[in-house]
CHARMM internal coordinates of N, CA and C (Angstrom, degrees):
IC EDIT
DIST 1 N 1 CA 1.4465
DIST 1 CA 1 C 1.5295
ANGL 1 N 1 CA 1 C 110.77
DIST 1 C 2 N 1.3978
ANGL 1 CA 1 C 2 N 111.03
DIHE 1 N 1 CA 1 C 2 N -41.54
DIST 2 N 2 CA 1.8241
ANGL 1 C 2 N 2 CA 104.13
DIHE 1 CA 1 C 2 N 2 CA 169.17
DIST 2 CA 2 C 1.3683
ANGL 2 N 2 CA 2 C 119.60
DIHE 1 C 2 N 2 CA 2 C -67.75
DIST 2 C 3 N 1.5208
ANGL 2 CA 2 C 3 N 110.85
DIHE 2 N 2 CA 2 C 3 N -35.64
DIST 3 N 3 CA 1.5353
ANGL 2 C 3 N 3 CA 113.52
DIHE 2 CA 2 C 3 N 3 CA 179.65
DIST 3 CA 3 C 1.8265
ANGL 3 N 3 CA 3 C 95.68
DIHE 2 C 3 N 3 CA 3 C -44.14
DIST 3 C 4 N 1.4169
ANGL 3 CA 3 C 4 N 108.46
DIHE 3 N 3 CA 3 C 4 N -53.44
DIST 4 N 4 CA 1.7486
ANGL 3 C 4 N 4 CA 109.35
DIHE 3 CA 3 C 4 N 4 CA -146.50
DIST 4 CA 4 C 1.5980
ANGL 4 N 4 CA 4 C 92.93
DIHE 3 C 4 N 4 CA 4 C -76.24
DIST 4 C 5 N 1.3096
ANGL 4 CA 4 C 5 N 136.22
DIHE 4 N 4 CA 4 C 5 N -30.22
DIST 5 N 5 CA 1.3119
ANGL 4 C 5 N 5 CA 118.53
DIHE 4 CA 4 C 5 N 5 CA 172.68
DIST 5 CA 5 C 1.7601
ANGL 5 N 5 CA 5 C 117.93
DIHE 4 C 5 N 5 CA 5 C -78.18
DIST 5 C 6 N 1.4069
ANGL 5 CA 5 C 6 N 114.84
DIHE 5 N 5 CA 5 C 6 N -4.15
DIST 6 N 6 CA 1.2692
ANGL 5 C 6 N 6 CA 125.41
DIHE 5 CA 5 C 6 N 6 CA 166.31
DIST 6 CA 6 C 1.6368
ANGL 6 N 6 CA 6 C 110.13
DIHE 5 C 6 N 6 CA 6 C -72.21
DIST 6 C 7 N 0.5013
ANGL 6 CA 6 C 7 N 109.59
DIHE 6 N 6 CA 6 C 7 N -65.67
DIST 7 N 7 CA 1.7064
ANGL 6 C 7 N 7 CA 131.04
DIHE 6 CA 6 C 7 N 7 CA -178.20
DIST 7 CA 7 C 1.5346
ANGL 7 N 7 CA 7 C 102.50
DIHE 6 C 7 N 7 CA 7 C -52.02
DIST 7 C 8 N 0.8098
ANGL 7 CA 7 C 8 N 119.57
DIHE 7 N 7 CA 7 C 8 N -62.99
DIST 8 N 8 CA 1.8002
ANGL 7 C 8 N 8 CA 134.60
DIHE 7 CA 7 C 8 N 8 CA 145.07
DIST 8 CA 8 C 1.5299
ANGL 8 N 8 CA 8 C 112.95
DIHE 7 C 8 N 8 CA 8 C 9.41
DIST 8 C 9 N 1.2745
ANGL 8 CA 8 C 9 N 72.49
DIHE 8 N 8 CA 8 C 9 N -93.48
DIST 9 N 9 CA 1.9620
ANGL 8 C 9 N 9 CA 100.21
DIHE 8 CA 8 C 9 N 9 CA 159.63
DIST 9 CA 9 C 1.0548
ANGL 9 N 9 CA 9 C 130.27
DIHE 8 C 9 N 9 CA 9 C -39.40
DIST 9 C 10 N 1.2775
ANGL 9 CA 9 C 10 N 88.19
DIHE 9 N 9 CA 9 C 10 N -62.12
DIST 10 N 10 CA 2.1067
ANGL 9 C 10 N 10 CA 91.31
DIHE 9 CA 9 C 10 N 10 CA 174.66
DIST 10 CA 10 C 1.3204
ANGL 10 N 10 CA 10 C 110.45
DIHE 9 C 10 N 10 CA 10 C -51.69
DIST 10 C 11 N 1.3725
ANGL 10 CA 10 C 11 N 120.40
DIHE 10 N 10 CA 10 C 11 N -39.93
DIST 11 N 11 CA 1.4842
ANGL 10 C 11 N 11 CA 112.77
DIHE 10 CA 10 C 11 N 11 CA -156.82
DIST 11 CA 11 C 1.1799
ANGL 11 N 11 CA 11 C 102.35
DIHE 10 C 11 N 11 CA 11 C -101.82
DIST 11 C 12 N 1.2283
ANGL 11 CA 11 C 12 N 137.94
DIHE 11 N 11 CA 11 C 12 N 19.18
DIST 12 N 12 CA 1.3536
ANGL 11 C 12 N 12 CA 156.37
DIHE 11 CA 11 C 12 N 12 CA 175.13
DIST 12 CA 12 C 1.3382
ANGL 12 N 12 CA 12 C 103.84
DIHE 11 C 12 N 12 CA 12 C -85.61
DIST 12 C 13 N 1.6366
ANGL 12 CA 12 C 13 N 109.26
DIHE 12 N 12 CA 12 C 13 N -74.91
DIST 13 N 13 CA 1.6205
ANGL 12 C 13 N 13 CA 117.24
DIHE 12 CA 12 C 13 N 13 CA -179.14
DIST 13 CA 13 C 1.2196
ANGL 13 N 13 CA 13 C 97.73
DIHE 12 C 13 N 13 CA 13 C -50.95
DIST 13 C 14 N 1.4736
ANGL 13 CA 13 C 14 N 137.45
DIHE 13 N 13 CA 13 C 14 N -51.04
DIST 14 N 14 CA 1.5760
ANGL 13 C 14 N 14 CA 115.89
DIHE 13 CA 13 C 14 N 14 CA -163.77
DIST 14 CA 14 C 1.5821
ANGL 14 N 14 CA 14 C 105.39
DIHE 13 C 14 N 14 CA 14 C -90.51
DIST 14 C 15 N 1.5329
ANGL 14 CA 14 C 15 N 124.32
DIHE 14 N 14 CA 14 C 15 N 35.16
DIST 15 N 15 CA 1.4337
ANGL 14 C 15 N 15 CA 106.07
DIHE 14 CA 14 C 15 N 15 CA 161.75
DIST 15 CA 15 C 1.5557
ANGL 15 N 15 CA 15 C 121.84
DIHE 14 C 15 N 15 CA 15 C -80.26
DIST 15 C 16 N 1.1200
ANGL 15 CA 15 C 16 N 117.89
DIHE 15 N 15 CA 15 C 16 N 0.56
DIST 16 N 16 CA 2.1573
ANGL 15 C 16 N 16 CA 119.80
DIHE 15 CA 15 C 16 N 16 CA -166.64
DIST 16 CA 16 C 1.8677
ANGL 16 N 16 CA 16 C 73.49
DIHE 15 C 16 N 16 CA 16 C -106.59
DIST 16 C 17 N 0.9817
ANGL 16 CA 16 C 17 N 135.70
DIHE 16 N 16 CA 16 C 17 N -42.22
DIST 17 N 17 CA 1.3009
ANGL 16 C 17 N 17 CA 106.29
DIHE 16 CA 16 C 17 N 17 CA -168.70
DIST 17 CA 17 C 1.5872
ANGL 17 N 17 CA 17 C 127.22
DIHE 16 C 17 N 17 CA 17 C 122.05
DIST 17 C 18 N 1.1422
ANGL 17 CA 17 C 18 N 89.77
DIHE 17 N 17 CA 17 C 18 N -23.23
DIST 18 N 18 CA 1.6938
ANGL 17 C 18 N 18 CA 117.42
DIHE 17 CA 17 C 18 N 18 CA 171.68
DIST 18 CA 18 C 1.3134
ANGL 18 N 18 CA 18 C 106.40
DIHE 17 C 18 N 18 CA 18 C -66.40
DIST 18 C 19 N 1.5609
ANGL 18 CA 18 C 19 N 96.25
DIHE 18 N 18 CA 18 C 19 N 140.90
DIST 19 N 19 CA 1.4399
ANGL 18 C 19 N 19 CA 103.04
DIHE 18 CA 18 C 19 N 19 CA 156.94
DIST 19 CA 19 C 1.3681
ANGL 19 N 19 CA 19 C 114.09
DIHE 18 C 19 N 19 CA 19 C -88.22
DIST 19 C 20 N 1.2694
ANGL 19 CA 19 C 20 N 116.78
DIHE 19 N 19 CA 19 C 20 N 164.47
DIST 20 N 20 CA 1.4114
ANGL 19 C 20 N 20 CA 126.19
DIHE 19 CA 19 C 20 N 20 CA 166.88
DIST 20 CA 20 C 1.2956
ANGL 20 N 20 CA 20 C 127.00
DIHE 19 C 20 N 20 CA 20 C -68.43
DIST 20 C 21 N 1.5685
ANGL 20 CA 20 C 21 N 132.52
DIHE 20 N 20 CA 20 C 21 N -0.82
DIST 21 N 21 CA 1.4268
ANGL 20 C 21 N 21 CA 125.95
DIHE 20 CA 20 C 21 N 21 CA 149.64
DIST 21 CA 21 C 1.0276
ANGL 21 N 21 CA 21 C 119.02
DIHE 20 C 21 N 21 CA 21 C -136.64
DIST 21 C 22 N 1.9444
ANGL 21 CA 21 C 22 N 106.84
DIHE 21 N 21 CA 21 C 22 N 48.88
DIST 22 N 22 CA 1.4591
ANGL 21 C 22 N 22 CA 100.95
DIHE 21 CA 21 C 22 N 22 CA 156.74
DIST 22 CA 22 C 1.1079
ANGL 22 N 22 CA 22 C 127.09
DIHE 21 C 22 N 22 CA 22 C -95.56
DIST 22 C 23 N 1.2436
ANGL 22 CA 22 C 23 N 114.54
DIHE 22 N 22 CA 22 C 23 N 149.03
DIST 23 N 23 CA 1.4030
ANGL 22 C 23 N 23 CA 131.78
DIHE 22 CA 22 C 23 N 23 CA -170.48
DIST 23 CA 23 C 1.7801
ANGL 23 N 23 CA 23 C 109.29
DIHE 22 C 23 N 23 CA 23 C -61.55
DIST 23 C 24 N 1.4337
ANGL 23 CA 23 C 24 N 116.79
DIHE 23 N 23 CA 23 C 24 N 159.21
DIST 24 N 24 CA 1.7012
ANGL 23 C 24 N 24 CA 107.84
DIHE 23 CA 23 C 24 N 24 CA -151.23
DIST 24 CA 24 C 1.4927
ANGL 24 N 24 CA 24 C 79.90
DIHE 23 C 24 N 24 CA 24 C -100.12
DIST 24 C 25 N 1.6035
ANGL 24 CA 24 C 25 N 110.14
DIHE 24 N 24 CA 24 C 25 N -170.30
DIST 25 N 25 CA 1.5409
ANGL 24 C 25 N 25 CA 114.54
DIHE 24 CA 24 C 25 N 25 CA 177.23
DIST 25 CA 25 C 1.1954
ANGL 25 N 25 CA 25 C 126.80
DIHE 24 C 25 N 25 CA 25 C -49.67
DIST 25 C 26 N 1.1955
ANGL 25 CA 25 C 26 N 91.84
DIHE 25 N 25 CA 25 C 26 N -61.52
DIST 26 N 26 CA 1.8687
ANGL 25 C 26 N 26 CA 118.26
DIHE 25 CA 25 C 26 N 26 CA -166.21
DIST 26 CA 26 C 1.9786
ANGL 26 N 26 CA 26 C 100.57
DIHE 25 C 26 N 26 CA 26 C -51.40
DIST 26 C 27 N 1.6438
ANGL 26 CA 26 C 27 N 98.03
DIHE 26 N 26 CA 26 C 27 N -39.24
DIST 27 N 27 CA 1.3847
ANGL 26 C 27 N 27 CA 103.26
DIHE 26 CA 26 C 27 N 27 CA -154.13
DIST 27 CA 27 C 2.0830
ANGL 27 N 27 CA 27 C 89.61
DIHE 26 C 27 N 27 CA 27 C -72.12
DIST 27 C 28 N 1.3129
ANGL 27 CA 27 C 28 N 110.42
DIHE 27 N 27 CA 27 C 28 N -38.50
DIST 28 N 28 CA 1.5084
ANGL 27 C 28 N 28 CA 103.66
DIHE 27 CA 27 C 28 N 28 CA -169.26
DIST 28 CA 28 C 1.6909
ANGL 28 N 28 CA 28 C 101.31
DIHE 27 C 28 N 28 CA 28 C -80.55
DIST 28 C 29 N 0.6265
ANGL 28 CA 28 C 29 N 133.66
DIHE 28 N 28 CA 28 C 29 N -33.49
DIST 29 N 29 CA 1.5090
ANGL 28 C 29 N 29 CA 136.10
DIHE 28 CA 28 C 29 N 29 CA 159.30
DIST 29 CA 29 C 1.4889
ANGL 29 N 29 CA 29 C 123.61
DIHE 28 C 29 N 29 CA 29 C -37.31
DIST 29 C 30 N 1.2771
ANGL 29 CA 29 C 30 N 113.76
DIHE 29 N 29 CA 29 C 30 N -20.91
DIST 30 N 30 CA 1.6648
ANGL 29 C 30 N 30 CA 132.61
DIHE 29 CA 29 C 30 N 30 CA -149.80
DIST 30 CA 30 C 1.5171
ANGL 30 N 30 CA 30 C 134.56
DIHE 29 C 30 N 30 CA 30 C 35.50
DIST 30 C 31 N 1.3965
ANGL 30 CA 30 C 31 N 107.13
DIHE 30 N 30 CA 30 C 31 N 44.09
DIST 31 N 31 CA 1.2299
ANGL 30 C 31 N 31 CA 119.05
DIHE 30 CA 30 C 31 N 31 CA 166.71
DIST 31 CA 31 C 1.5896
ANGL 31 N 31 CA 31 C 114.03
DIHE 30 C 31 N 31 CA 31 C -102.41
DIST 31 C 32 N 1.6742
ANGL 31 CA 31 C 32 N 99.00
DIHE 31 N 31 CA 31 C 32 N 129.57
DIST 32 N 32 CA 1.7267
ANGL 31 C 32 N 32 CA 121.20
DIHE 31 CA 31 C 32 N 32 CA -157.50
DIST 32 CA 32 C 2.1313
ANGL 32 N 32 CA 32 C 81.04
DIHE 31 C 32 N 32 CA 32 C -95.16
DIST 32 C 33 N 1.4952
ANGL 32 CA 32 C 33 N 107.22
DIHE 32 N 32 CA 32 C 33 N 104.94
DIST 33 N 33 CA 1.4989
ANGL 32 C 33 N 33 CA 107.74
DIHE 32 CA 32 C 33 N 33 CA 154.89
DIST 33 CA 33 C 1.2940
ANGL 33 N 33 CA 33 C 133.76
DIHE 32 C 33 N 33 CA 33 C -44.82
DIST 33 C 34 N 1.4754
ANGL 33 CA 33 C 34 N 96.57
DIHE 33 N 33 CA 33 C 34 N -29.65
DIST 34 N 34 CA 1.6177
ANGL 33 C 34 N 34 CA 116.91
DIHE 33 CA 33 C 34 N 34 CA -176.15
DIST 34 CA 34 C 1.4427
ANGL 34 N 34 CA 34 C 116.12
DIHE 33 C 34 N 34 CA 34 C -63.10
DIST 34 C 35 N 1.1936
ANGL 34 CA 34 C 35 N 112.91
DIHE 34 N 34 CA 34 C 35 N -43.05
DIST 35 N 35 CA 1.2222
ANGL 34 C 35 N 35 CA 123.05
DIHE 34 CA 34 C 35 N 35 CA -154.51
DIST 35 CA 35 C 1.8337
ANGL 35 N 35 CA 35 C 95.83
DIHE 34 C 35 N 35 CA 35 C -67.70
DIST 35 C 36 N 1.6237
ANGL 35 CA 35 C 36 N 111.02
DIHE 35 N 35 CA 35 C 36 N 177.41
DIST 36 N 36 CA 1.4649
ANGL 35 C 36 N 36 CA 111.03
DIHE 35 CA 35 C 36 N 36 CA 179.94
DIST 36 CA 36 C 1.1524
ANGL 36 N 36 CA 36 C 116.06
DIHE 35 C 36 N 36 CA 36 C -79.50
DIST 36 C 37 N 1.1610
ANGL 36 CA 36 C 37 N 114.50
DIHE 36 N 36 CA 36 C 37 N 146.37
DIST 37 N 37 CA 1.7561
ANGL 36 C 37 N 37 CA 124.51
DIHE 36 CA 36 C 37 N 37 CA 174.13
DIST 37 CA 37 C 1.5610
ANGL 37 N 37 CA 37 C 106.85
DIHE 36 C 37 N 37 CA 37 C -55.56
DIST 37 C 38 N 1.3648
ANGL 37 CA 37 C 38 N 124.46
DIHE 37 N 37 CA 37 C 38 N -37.67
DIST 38 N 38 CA 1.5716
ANGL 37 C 38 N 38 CA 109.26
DIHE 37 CA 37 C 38 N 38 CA 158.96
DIST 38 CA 38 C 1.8156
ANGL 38 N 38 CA 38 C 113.57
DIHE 37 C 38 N 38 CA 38 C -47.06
DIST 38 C 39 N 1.3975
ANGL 38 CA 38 C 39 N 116.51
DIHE 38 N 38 CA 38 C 39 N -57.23
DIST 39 N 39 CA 1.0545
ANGL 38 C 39 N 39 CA 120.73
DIHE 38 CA 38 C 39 N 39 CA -169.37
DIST 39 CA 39 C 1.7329
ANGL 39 N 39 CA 39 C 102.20
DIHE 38 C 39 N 39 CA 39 C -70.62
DIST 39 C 40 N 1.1612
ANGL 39 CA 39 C 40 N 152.71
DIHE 39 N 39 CA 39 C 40 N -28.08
DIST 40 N 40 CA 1.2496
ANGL 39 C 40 N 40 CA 144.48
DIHE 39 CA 39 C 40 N 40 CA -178.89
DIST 40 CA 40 C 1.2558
ANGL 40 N 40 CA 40 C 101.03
DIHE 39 C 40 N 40 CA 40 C -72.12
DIST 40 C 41 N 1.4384
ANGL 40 CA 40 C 41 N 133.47
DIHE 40 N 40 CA 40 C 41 N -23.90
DIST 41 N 41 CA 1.1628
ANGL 40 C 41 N 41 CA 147.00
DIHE 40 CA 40 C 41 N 41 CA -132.21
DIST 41 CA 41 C 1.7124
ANGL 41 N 41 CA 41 C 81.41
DIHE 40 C 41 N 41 CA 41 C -92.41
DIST 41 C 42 N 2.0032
ANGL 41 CA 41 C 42 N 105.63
DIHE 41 N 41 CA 41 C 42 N -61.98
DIST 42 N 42 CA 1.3085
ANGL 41 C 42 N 42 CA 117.19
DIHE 41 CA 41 C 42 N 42 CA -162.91
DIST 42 CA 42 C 1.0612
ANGL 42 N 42 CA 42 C 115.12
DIHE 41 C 42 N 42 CA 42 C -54.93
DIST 42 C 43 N 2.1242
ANGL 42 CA 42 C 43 N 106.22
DIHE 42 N 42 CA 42 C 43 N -48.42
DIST 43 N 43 CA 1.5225
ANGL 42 C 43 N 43 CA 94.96
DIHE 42 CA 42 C 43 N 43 CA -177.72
DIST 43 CA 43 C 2.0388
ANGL 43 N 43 CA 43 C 126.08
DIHE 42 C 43 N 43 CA 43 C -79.38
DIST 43 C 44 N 1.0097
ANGL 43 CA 43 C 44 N 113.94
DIHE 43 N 43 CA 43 C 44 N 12.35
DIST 44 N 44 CA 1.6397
ANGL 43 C 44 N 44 CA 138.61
DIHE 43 CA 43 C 44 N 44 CA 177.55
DIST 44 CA 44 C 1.7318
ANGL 44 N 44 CA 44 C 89.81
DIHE 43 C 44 N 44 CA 44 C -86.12
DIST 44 C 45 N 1.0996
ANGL 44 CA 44 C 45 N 128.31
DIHE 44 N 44 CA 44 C 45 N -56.23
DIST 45 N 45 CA 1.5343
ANGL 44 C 45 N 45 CA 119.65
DIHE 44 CA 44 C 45 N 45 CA -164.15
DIST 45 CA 45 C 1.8557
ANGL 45 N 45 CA 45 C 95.86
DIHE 44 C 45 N 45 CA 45 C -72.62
DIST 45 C 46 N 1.2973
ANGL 45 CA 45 C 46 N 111.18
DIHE 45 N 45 CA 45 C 46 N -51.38
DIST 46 N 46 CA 1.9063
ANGL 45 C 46 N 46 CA 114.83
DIHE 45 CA 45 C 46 N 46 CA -177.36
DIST 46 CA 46 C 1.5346
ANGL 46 N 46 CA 46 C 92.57
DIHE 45 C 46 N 46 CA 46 C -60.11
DIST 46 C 47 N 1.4349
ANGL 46 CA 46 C 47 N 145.61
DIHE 46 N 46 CA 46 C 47 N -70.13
DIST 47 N 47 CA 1.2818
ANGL 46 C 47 N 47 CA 145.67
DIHE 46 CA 46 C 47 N 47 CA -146.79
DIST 47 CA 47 C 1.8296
ANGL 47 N 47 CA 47 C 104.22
DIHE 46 C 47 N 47 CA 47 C -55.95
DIST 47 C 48 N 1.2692
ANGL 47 CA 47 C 48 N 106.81
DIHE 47 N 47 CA 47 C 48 N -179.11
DIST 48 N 48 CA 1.0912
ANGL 47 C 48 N 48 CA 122.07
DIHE 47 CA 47 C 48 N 48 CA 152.08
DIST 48 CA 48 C 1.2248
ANGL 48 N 48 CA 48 C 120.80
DIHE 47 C 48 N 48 CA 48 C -161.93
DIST 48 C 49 N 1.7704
ANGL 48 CA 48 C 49 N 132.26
DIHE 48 N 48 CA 48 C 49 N 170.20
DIST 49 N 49 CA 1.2464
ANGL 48 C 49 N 49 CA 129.29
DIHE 48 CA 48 C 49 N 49 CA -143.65
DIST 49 CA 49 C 1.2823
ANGL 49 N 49 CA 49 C 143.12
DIHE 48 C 49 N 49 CA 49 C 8.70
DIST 49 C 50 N 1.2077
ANGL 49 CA 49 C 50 N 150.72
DIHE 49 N 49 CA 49 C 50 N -107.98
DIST 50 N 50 CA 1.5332
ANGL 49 C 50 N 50 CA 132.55
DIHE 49 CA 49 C 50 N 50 CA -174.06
DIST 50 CA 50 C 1.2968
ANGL 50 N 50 CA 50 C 118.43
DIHE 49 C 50 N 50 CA 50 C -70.30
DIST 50 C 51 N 1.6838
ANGL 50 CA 50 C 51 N 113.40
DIHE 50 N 50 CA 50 C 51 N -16.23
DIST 51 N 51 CA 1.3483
ANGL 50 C 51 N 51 CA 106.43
DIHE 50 CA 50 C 51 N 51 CA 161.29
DIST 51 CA 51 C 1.5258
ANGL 51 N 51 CA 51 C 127.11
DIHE 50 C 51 N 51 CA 51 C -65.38
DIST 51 C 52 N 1.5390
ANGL 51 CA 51 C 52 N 89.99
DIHE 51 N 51 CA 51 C 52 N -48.42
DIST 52 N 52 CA 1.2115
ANGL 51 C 52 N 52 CA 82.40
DIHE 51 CA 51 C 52 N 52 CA 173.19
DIST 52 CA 52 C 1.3735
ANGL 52 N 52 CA 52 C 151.23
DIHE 51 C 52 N 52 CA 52 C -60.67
DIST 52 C 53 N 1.6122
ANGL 52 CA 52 C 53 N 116.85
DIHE 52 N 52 CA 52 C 53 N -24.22
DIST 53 N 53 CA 1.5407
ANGL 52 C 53 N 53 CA 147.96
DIHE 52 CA 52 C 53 N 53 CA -165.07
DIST 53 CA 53 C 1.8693
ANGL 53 N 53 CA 53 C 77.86
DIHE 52 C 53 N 53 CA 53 C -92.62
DIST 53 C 54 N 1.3566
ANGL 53 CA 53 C 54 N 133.52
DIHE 53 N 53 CA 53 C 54 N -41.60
DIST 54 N 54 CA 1.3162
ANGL 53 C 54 N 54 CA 106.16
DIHE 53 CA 53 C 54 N 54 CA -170.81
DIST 54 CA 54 C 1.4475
ANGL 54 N 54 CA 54 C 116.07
DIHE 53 C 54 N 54 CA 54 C -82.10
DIST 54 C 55 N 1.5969
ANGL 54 CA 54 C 55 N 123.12
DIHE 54 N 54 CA 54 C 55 N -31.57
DIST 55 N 55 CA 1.2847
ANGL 54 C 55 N 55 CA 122.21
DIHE 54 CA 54 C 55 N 55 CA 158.27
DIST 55 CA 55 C 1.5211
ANGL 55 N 55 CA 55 C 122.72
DIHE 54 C 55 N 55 CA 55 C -59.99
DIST 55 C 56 N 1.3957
ANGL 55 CA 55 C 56 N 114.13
DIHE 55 N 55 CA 55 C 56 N -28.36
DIST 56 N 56 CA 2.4008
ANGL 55 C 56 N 56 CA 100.20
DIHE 55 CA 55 C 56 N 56 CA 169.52
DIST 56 CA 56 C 1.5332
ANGL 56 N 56 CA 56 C 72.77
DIHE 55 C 56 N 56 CA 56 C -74.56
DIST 56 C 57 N 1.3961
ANGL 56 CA 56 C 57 N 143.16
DIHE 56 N 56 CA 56 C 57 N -89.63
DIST 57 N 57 CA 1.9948
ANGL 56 C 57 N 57 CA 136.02
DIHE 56 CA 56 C 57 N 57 CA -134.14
DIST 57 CA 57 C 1.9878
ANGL 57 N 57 CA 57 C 93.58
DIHE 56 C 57 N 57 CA 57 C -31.10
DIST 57 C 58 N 1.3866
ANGL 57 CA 57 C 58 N 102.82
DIHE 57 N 57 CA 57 C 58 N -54.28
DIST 58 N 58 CA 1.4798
ANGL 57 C 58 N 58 CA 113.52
DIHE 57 CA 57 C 58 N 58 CA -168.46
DIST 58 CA 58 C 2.0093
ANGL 58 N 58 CA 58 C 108.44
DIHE 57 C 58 N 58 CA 58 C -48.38
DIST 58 C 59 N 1.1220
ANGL 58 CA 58 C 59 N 89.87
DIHE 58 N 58 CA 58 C 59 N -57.47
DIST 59 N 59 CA 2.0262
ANGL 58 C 59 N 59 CA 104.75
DIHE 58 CA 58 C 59 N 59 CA 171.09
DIST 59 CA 59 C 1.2515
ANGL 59 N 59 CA 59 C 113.93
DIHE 58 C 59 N 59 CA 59 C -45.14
DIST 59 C 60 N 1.6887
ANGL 59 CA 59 C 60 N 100.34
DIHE 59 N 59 CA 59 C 60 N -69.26
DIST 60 N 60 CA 1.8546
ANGL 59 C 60 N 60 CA 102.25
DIHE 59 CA 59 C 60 N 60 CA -177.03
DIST 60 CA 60 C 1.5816
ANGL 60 N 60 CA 60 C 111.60
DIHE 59 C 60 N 60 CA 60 C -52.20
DIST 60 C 61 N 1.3407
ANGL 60 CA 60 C 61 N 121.28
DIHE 60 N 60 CA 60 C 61 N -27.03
DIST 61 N 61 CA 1.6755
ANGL 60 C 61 N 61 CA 126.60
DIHE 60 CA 60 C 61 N 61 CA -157.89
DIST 61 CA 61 C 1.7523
ANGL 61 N 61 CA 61 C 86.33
DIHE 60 C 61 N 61 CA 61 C -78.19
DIST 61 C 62 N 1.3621
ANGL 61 CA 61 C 62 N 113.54
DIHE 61 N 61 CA 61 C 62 N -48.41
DIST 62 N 62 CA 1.4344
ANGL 61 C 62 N 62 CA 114.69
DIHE 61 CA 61 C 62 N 62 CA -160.58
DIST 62 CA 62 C 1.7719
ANGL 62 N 62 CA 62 C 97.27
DIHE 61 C 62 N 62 CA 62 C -75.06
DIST 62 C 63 N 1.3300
ANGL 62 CA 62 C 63 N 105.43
DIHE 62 N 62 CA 62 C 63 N -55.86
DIST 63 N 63 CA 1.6546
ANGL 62 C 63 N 63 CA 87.96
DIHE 62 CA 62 C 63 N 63 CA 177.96
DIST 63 CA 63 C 1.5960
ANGL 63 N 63 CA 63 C 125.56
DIHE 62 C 63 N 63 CA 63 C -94.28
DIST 63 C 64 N 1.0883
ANGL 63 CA 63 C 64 N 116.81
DIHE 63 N 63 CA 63 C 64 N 30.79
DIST 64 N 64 CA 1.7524
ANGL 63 C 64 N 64 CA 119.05
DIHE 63 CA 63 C 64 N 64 CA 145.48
DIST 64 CA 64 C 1.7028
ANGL 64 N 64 CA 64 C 126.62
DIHE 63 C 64 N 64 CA 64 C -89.77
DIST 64 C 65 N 1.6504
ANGL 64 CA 64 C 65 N 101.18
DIHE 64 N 64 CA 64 C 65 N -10.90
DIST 65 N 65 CA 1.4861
ANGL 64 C 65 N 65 CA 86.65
DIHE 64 CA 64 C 65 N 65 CA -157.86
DIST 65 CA 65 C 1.7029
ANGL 65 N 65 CA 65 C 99.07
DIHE 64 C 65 N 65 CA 65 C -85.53
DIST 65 C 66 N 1.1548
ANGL 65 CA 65 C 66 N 109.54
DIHE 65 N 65 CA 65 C 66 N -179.88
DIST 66 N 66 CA 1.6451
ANGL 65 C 66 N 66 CA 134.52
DIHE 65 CA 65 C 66 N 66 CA -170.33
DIST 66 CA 66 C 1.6645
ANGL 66 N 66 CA 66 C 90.23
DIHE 65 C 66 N 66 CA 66 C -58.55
DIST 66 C 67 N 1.1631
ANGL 66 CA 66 C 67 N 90.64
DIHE 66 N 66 CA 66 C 67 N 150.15
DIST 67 N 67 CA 2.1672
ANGL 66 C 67 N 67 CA 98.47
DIHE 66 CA 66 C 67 N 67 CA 175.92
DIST 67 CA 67 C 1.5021
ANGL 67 N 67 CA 67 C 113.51
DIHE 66 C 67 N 67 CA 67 C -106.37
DIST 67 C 68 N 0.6880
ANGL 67 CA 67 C 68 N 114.81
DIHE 67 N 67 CA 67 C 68 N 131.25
DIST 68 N 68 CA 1.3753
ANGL 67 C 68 N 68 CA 130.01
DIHE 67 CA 67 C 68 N 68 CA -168.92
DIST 68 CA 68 C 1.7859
ANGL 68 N 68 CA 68 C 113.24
DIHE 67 C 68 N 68 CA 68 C -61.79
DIST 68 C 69 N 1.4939
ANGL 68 CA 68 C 69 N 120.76
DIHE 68 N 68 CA 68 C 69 N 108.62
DIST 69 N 69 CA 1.7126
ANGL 68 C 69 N 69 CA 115.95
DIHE 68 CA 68 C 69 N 69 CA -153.57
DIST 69 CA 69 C 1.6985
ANGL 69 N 69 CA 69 C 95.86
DIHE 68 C 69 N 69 CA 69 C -69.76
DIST 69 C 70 N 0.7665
ANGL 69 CA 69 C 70 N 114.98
DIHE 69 N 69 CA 69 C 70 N 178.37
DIST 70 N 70 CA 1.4811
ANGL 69 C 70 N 70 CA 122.53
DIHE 69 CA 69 C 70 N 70 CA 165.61
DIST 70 CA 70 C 1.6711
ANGL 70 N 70 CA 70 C 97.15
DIHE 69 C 70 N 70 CA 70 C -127.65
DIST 70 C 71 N 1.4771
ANGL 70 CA 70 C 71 N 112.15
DIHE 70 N 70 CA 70 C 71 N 158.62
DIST 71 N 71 CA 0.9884
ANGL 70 C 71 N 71 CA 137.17
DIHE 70 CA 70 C 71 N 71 CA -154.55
DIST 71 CA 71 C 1.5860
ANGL 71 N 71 CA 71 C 132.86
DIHE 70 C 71 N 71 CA 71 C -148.29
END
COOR INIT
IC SEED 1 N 1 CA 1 C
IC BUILD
């Protein structure tokens, strides 16, 4: 009965197809998340196609989220 919920599992994670250490969009694209939303901003205006759409996704993600309160 553990084997079959093991197995389960396994074949669960590999239903999208992915391997387990592939690298995400942004990262094969070479867009650094880290960097500032000014700077994602810059390289989104120089890029074009999937770079580019992943550097604005990368911007909007960094400037929508919640701000950090001070205290």
């Amino acid at each position: 009965m553990h084997f079959d919920r093991l197995v389960y599992q396994l074949l669960e994670n590999y239903a999208d197809g992915k391997k387990p250490g592939r690298k995400g969009l942004a990262k094969r694209k070479g867009v650094n998340c880290k960097k500032s939303v000014t700077e994602l901003r810059k390289m989104a205006k120089n890029s074009s196609g999937e770079r580019q759409r992943m550097a604005h996704w990368c911007a909007n993600m960094k400037s929508g989220r919640k701000k950090k309160r001070k205290s």
